[in-house]
C-alpha positions as a Markdown table, in Angstrom:
| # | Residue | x | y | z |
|---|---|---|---|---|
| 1 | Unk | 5.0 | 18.7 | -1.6 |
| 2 | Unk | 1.8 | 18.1 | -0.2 |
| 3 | Unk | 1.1 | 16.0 | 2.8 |
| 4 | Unk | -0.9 | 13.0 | 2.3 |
| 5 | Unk | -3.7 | 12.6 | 4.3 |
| 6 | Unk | -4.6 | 9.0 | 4.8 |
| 7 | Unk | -8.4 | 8.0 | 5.8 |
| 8 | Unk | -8.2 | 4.8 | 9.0 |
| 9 | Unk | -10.8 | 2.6 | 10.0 |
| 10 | Unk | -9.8 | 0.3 | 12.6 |
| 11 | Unk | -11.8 | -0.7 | 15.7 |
| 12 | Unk | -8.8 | -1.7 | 17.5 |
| 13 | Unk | -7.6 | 0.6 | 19.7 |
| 14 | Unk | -4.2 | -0.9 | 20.0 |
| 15 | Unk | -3.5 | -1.2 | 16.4 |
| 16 | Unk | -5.3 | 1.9 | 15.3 |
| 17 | Unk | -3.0 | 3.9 | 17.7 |
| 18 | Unk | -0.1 | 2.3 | 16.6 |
| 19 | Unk | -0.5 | 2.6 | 12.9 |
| 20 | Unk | -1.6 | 5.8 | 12.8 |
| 21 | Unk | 1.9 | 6.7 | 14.8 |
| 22 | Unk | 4.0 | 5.0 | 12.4 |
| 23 | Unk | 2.1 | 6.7 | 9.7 |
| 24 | Unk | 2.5 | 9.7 | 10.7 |
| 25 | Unk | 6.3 | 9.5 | 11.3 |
| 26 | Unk | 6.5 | 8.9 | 7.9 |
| 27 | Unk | 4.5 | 12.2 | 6.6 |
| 28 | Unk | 0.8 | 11.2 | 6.7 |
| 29 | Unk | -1.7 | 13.2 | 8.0 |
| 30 | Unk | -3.9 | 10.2 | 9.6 |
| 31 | Unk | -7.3 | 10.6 | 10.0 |
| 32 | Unk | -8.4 | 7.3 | 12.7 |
| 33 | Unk | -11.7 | 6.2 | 12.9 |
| 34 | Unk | -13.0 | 3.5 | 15.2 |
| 35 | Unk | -16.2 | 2.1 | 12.8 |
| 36 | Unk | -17.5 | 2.2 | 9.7 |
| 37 | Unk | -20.1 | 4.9 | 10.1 |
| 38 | Unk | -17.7 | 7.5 | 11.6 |
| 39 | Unk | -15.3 | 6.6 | 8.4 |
| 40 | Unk | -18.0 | 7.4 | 6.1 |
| 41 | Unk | -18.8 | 10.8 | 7.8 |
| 42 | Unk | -15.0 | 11.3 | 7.7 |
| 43 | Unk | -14.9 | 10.8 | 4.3 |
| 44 | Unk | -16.9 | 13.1 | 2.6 |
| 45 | Unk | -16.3 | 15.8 | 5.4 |
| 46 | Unk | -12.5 | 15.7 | 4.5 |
| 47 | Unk | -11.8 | 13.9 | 1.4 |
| 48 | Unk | -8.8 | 11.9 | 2.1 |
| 49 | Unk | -5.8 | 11.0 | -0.5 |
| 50 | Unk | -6.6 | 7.6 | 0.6 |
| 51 | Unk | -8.2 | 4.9 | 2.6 |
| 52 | Unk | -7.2 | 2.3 | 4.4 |
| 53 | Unk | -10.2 | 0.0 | 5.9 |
| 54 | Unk | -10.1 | -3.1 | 8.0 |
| 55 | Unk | -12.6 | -5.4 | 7.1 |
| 56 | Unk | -14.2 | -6.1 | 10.6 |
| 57 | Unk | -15.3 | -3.0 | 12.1 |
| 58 | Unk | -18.3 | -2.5 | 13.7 |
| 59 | Unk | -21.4 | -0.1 | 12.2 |
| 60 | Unk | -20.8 | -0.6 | 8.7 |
| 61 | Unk | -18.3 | -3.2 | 7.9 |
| 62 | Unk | -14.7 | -2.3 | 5.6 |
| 63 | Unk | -16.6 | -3.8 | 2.3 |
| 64 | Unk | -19.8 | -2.0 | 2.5 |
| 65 | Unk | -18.2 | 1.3 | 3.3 |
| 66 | Unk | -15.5 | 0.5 | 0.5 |
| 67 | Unk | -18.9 | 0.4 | -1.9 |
| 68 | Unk | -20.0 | 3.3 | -0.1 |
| 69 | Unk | -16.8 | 5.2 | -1.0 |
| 70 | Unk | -16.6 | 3.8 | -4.6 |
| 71 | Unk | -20.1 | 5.1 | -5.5 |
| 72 | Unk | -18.8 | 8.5 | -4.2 |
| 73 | Unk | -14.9 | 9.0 | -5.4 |
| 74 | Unk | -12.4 | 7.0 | -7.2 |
| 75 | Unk | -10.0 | 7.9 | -4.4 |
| 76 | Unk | -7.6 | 4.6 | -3.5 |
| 77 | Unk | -9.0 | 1.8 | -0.9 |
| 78 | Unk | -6.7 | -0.5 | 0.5 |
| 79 | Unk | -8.0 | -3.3 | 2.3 |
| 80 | Unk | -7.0 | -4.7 | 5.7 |
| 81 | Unk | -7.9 | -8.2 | 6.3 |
| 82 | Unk | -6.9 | -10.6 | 9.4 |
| 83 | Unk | -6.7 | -13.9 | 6.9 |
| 84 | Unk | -4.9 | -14.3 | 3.2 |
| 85 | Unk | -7.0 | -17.0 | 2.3 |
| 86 | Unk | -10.3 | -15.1 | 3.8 |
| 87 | Unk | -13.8 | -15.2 | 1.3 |
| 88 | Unk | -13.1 | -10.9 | 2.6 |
| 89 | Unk | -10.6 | -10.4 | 0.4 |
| 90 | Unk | -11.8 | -11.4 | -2.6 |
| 91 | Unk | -15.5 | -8.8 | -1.3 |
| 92 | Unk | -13.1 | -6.4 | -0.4 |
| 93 | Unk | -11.5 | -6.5 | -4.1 |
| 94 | Unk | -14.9 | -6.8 | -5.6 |
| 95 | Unk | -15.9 | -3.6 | -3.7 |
| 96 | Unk | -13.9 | -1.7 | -5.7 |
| 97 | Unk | -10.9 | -1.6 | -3.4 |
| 98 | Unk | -7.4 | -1.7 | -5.4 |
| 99 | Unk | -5.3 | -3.5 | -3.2 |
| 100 | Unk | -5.8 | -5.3 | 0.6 |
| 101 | Unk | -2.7 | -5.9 | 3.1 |
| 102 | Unk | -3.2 | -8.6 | 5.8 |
| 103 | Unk | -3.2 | -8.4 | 9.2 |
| 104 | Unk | -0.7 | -8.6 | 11.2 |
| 105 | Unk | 1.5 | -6.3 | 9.0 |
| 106 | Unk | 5.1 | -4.6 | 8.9 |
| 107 | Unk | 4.4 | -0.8 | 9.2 |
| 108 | Unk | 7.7 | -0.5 | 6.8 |
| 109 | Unk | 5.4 | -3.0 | 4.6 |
| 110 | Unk | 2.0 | -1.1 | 4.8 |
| 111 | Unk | 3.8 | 2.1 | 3.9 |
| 112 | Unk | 5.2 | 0.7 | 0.7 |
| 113 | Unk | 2.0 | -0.5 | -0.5 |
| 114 | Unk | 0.4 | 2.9 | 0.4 |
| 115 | Unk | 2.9 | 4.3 | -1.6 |
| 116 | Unk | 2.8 | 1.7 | -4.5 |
| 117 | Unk | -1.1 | 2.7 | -4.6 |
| 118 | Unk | -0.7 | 6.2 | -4.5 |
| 119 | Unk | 2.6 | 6.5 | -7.0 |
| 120 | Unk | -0.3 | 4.7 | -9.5 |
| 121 | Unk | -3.2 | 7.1 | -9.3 |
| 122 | Unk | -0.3 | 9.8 | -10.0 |
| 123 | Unk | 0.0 | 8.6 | -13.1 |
| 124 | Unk | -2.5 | 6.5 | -13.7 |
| 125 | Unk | -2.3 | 6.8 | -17.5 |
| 126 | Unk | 1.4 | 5.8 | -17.6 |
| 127 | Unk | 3.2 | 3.1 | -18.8 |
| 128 | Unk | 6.4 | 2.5 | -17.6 |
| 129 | Unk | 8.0 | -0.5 | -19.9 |
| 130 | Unk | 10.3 | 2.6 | -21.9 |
| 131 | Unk | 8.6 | 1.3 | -25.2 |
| 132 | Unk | 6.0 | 2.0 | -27.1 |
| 133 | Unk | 3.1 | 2.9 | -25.1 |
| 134 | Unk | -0.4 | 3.6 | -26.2 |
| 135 | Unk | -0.7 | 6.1 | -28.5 |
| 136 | Unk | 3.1 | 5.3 | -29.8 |
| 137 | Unk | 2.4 | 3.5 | -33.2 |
| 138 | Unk | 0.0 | 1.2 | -32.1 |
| 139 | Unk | -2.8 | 2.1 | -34.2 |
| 140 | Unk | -4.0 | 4.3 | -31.9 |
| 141 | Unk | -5.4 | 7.7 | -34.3 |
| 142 | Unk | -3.6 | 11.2 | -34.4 |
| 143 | Unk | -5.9 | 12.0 | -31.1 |
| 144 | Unk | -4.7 | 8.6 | -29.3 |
| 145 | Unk | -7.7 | 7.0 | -29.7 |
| 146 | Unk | -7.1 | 3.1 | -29.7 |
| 147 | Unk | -10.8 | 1.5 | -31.4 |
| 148 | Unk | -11.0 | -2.2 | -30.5 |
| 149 | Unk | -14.5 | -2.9 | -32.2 |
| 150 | Unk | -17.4 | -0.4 | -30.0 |
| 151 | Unk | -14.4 | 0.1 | -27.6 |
| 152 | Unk | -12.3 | 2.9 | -27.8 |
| 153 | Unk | -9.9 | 4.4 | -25.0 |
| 154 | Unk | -8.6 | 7.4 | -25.6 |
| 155 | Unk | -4.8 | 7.3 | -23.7 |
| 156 | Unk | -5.1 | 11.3 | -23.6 |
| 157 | Unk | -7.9 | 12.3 | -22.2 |
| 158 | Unk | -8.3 | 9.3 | -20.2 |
| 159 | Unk | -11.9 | 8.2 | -21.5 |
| 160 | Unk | -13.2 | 5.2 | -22.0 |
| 161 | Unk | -16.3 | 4.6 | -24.4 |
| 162 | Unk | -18.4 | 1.6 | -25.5 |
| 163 | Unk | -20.9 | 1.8 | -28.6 |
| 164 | Unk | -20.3 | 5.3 | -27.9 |
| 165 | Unk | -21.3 | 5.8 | -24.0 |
| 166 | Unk | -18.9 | 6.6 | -21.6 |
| 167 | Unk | -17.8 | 4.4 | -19.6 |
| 168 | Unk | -16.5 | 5.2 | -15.9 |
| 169 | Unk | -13.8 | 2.9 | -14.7 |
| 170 | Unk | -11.7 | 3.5 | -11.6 |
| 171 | Unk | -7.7 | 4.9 | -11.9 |
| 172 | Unk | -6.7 | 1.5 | -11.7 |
| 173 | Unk | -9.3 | -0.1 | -13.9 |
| 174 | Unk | -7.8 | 2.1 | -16.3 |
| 175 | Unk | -4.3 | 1.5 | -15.7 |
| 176 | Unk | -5.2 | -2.5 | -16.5 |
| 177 | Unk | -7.2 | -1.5 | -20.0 |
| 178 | Unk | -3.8 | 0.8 | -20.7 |
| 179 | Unk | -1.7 | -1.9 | -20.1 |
| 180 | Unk | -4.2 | -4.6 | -22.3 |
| 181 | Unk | -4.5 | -1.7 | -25.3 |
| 182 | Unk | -0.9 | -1.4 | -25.6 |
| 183 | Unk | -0.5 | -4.9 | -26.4 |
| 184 | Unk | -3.9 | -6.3 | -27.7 |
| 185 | Unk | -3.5 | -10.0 | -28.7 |
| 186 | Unk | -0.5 | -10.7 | -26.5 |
| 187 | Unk | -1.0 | -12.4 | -23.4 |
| 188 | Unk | 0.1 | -10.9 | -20.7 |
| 189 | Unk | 0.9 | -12.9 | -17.2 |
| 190 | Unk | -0.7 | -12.0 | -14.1 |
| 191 | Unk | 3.4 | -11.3 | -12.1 |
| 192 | Unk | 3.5 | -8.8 | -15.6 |
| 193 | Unk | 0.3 | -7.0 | -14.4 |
| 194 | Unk | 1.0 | -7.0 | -10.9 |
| 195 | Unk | 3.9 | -5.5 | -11.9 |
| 196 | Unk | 3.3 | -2.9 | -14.4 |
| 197 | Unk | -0.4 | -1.7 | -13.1 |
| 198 | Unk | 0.1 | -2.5 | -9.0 |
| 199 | Unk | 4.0 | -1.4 | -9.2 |
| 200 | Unk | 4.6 | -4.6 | -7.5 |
| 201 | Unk | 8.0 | -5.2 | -7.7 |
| 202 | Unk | 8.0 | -8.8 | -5.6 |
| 203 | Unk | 5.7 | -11.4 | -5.4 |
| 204 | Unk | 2.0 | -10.7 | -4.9 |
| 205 | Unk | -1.4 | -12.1 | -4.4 |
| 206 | Unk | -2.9 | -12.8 | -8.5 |
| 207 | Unk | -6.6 | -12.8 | -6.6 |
| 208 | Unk | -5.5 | -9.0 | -7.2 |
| 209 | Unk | -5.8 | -9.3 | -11.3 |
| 210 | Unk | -8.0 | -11.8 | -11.4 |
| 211 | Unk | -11.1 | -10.0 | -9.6 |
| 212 | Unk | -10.3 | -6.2 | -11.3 |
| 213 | Unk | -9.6 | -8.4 | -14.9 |
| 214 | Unk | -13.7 | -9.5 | -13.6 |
| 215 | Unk | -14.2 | -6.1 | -13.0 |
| 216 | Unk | -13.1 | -4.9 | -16.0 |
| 217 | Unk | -14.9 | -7.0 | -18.0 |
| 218 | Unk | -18.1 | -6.2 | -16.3 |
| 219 | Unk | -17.6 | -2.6 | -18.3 |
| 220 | Unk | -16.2 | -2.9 | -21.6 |
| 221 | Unk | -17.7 | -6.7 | -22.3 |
| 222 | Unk | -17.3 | -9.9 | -21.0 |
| 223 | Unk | -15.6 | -11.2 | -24.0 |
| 224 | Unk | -13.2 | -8.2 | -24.6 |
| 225 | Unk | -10.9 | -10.0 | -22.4 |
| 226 | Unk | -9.6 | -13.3 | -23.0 |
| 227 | Unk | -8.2 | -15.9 | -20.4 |
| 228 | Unk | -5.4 | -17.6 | -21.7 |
| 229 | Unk | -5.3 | -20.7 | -19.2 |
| 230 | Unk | -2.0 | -21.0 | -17.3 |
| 231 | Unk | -0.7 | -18.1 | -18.9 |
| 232 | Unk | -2.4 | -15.0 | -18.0 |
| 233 | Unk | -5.0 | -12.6 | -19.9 |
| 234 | Unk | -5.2 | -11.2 | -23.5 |
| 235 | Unk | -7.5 | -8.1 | -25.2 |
| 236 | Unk | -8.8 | -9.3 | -28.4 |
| 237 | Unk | -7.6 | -7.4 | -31.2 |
């Protein structure tokens, strides 16, 4: 198997040491960086499986180069933030990054989100419920082709097009419209989605749906997706 290597920015010397150790005792190749600008250099020099950035790091701060690397690659960014409740999160998120982690952290804890993320974008057209998925007799077409309206994903090829133009999501993006397609007209809770597109399998932060269900939106149409208050989210049929 091949070794993962994981992109760090972290401008703290003792926890950038220290993670990157524990890291790489459990098979990462670790590339550490101490600021944002050095990151990016890092990142399109080597073109890492993965990214984690801290938020506050000099140079270019974690949410700028998080856009930085989302107008580059779809690769994974996981976001390390010092608060829960901080407004970074929620930048971080809107950024483009697919999950955050807050500081201080469990290395046994940042590893299985690393994991989570990364066991996702190797499938990232999967469902995993052992039903029908899309393209399983849900009015998808013999090329599984699921047409909501202009929409139409195609859970083959792993294209997305509106009123004909494509339309470029991110793995996980995709993973969320999967998940919405296989069931449109249902509403599905936000622990379901954390669950089935994050491979959460305990409690996690909703802020997590709630800005890439935004983001999502912002592609295929802001009234493609329905909130269903105090329940969750719905595609319209």
């Amino acid at each position: 198997m091949a070794e993962t290597h994981v992109l760090f920015v972290e401008d703290d010397d003792v926890i950038r040491e220290a993670t990157t150790l524990a890291l790489e005792r459990d098979g990462f190749v670790v590339t550490a960086m101490p600021d944002g600008l050095s990151g990016l250099e890092s990142f399109r020099a080597d073109r890492p499986d993965i990214a984690l950035l801290d938020v506050m790091v000099p140079g270019m701060d974690g949410v700028s180069l998080c856009r930085r690397i989302r107008d580059e690659s779809t690769v994974p960014v996981i976001m390390l933030s010092a608060r829960a409740d901080s407004i970074d999160v929620v930048l971080g998120l809107e950024a483009g990054a697919d999950d955050y982690v807050t500081k201080p952290f469990d290395g046994s804890v940042l590893v299985a989100r690393i994991r989570a993320v990364l066991r996702r974008f190797g499938h990232a057209g999967g469902t995993q419920n052992g039903g029908n998925g899309p393209g399983d007799d849900d009015g998808s077409d013999e090329r599984g082709v699921l047409s909501f309206g202009d929409l139409e994903v195609d859970t083959e090829g792993m294209e997305v097009r509106r009123a004909g133009a494509p339309v470029a999501l991110t793995p996980t993006e995709m993973r969320l419209l999967l998940e919405f397609s296989s069931a449109p007209g249902t509403v599905l809770s936000r622990d379901r989605l954390l669950e089935r597109v994050w491979d959460y399998d305990w409690g996690g932060d909703t802020r997590v749906v709630d800005v890439h269900v935004q983001r999502l939106r912002t592609k295929i149409g802001q009234d493609r997706i329905e909130t269903v208050r105090g329940f969750g989210y719905k595609l319209k049929a």
